[in-house]
C-alpha positions as CSV (number, residue, x, y, z in Angstrom):
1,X,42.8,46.6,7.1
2,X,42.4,42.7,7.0
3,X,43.9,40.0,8.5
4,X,46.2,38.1,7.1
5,X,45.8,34.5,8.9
6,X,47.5,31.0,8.5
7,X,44.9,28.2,9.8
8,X,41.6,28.5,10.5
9,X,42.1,27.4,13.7
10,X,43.8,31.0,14.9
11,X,40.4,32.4,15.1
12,X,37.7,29.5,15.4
13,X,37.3,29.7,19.0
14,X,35.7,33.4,18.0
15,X,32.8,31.8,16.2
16,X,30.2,28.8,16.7
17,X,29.1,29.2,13.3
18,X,31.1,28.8,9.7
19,X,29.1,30.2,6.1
20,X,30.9,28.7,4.2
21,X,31.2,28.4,0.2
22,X,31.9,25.7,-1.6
23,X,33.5,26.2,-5.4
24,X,36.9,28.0,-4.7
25,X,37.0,26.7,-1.1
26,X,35.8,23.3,-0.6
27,X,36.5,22.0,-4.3
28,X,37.4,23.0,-7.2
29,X,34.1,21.5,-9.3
30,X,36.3,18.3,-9.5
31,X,38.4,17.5,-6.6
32,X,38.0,18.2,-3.0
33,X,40.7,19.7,-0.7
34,X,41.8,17.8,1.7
35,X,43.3,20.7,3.8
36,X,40.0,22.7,4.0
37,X,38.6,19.3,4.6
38,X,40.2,19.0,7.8
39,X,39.9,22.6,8.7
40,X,35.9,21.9,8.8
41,X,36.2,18.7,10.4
42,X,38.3,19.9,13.1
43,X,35.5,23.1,13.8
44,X,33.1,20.8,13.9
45,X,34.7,18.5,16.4
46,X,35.3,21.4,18.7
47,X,31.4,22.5,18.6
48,X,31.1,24.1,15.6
49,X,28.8,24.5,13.3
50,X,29.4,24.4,9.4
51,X,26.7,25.3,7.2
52,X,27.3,25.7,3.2
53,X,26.3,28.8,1.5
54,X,26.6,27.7,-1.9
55,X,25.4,30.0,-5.1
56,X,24.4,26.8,-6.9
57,X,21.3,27.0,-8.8
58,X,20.4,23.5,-7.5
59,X,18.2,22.8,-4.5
60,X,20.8,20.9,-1.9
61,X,19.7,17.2,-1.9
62,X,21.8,17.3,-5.4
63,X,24.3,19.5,-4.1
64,X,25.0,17.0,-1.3
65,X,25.2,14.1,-4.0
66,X,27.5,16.1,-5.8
67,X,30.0,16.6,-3.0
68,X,29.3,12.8,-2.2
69,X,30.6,11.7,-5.6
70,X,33.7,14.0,-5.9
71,X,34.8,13.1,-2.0
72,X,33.3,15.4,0.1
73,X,32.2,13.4,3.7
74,X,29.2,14.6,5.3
75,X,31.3,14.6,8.4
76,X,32.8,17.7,7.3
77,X,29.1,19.7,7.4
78,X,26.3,19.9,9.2
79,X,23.9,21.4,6.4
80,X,23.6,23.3,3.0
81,X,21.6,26.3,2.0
82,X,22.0,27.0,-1.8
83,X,21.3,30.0,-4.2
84,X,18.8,27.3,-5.8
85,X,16.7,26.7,-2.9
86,X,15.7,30.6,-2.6
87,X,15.2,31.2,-6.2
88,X,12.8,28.0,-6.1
89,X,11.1,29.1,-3.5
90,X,10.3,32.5,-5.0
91,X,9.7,30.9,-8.6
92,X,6.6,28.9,-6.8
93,X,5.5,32.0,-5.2
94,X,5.0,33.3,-9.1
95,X,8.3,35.7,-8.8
96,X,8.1,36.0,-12.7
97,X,4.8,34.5,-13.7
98,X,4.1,31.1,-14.5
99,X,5.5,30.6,-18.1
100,X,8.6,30.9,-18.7
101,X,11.7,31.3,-20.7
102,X,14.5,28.9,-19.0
103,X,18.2,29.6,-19.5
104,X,20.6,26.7,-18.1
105,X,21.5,23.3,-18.6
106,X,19.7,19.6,-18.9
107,X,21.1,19.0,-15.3
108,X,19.7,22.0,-14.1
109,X,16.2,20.6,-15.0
110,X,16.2,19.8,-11.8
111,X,15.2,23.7,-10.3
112,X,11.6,22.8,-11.2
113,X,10.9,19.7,-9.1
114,X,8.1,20.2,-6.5
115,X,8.7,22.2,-3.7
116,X,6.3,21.1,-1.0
117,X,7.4,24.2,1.5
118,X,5.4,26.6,-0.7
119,X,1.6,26.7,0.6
120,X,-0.2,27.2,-3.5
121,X,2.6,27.3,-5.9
122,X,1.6,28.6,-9.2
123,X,2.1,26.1,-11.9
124,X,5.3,26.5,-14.0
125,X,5.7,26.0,-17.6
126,X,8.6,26.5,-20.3
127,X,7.5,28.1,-23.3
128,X,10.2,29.9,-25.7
129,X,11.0,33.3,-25.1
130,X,8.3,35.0,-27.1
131,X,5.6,33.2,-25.3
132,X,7.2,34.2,-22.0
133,X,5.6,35.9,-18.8
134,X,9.2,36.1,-17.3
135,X,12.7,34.1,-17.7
136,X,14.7,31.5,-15.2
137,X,18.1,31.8,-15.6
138,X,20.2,28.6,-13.9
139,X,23.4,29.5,-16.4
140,X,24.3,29.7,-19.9
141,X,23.3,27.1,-22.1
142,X,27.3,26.6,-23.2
143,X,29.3,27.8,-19.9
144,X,32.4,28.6,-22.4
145,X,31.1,30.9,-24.7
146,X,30.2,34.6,-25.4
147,X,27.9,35.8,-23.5
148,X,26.6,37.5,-26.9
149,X,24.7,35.0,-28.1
150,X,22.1,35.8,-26.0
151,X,21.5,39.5,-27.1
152,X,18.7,39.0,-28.9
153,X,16.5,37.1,-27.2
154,X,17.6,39.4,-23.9
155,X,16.6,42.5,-25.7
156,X,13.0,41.0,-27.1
157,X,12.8,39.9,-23.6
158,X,13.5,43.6,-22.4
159,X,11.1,45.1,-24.7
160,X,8.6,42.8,-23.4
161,X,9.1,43.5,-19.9
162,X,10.1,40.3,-18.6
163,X,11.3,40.0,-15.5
164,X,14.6,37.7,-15.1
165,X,15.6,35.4,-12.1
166,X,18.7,35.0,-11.8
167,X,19.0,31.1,-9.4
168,X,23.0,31.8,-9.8
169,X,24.4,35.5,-8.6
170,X,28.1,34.2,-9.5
171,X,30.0,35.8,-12.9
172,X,32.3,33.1,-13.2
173,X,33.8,29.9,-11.6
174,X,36.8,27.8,-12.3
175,X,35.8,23.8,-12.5
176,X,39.7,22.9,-12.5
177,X,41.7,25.0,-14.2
178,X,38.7,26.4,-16.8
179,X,36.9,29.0,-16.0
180,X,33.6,29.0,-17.1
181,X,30.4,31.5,-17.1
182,X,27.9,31.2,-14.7
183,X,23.9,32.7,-14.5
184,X,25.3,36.1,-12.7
185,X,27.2,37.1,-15.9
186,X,23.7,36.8,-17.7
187,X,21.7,38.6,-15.6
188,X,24.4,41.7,-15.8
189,X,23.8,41.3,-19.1
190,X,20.5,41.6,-18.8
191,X,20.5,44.2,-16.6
192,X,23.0,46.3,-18.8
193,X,20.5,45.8,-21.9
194,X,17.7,47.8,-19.4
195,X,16.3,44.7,-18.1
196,X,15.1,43.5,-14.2
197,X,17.4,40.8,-13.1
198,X,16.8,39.7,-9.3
199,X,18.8,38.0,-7.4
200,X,18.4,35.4,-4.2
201,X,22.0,34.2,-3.6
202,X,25.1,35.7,-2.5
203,X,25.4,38.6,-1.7
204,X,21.9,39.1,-1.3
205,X,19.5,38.9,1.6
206,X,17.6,35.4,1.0
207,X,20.2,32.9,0.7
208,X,21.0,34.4,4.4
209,X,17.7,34.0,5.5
210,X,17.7,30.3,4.6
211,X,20.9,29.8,6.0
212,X,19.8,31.1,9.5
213,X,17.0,29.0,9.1
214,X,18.7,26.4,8.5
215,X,20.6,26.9,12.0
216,X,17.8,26.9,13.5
217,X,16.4,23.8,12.8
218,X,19.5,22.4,13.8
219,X,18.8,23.4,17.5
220,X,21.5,25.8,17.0
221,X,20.6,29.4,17.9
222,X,23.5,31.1,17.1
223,X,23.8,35.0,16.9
224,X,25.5,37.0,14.4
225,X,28.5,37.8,15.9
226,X,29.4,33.9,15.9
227,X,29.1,33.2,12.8
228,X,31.6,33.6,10.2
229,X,31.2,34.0,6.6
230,X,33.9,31.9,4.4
231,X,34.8,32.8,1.0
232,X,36.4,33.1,-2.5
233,X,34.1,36.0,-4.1
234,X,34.7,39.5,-2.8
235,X,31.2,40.5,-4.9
236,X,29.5,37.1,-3.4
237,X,30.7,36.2,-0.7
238,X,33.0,38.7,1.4
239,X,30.0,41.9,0.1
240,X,27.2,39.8,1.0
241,X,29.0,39.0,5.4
242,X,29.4,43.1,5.0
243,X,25.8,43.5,4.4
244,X,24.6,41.1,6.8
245,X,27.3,42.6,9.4
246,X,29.2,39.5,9.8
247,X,32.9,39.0,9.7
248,X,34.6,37.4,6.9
249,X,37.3,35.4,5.8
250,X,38.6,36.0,2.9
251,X,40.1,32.7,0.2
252,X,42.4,34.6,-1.5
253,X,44.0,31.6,-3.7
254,X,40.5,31.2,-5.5
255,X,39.0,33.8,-7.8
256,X,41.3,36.2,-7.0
257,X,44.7,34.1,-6.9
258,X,46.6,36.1,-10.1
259,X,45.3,39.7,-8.3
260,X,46.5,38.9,-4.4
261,X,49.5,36.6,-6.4
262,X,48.8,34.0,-4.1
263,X,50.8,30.8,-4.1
264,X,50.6,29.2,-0.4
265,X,49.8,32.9,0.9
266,X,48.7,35.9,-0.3
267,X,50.8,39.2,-1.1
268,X,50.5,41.6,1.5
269,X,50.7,44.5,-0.5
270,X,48.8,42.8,-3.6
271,X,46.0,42.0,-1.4
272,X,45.4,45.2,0.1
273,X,46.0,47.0,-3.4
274,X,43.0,44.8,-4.8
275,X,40.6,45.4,-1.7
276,X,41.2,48.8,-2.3
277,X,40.2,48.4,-6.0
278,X,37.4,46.2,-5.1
279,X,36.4,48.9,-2.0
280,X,36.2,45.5,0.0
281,X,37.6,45.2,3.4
282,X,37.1,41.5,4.6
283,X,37.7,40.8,8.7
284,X,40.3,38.2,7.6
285,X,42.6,36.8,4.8
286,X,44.3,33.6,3.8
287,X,45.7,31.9,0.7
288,X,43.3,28.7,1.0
289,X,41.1,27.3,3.9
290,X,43.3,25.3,5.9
């Protein structure tokens, strides 16, 4: 059964190490919060470490430019691993050929810069779909709307064999009080349709790799039963701690704010009955990070 918790601060002195996500828990795509602000701060002025684990499709220099213009100070973290950075990395590798079919957004143009860390990266190009060795998807092409409009390109793509990479595991995520489709709810699609999606973000194995990595070149050597994973998504965030065996905590007040009814805190009995539902068992909850 989880924890309910009020502050952060209850438990940090059990970890040296914070995973922690960004859309649901840091921000809300427009404004930071200043309570989960200080909660970060304060860990890190105690000896902590904060690393971001974000499912962005971006590599993190933008992502760090993007929490710069909305607010977010640098004082509050001490790096950023993104979804982006792993699906980048296995793009240059040739994960799914070197033409391809891209899915995503003029701002997201920015998944194909160079990666220098890749010793022999194939050479990328975007062709349309039926030119394709394989597809890169960053996010829909219009966030808001049906998912349907993709069908038949997805099922040409299918028929062809394509293999899909998916820079984004996330379904959906609220930027204010829209909620809007993200590159996960694609790749299902894709998947559903009898296509190969795969997948390098939360909650899958890479983007924990990096993160680790990332540690590390920090000087900071930190094993797993230090570090705690923070987080919005119980399909992200809270499955991918349980796979890596790390502890969790649990942001109820994001994604799931109407199913743990979650003002200041969450339910008791609402929060377990969507666990349950979710066959999810987090090491803590609490209705925002604070």
């Amino acid at each position: 059964m989880t924890q309910i918790i009020t502050t952060l601060a209850e438990i940090s002195d059990r970890y040296d190490a914070l995973f922690c996500d960004l859309w649901g828990c840091v921000h809300d795509g427009l404004t930071p919060f200043a309570e989960a602000i200080a909660a970060m701060q304060t860990f890190r002025l105690k000896g902590g470490t904060v690393m971001l684990v974000t499912n962005a499709p971006r590599p993190h220099e933008p992502v760090r430019r993007q929490l710069e213009s909305i607010g977010v100070p640098e004082d509050a973290y001490d790096g950023i691993a993104t979804s982006g950075d792993s699906a980048r990395a296995a793009m240059f590798r040739g994960a799914v050929g070197e033409n391809v079919y891209f899915i995503g957004q003029p701002q997201d143009q920015v998944f194909f810069s160079p990666l220098e860390l890749i010793e022999n990266p194939v050479t990328i190009t975007q062709v349309p779909v039926e030119e394709a060795d394989g597809i890169i998807c960053c996010g829909p092409f219009d966030s808001l709307a049906d998912l349907e409009v993709m069908r038949p390109q997805f099922l040409l793509a299918k028929n062809k064999g394509l293999k899909l990479l998916c820079a984004n595991p996330d379904i959906v995520v609220d930027r204010g009080d829209t909620r809007e489709w993200c590159a996960g709810a694609l790749a299902q699609l894709y998947t559903e349709l009898g296509g190969e999606s795969l997948y390098f973000g939360k909650p899958h194995p890479p983007i924990y790799d990096l993160a680790r990595r990332r540690l590390d070149a920090l000087g900071k050597s930190i094993p797993d039963h230090r570090i705690l994973c923070v987080g919005d998504g119980v399909l992200t965030d809270i499955d991918g701690a349980l796979g890596e065996e790390l502890d969790s905590l649990f942001i109820t007040g994001g994604l799931a704010a109407r199913e743990t009814k979650t003002e200041n805190q969450p339910d008791p009995t609402a929060l377990e009955a969507y666990l349950a539902n979710e066959m999810m068992q987090p090491t803590y909850s609490i209705g925002k990070l604070r």
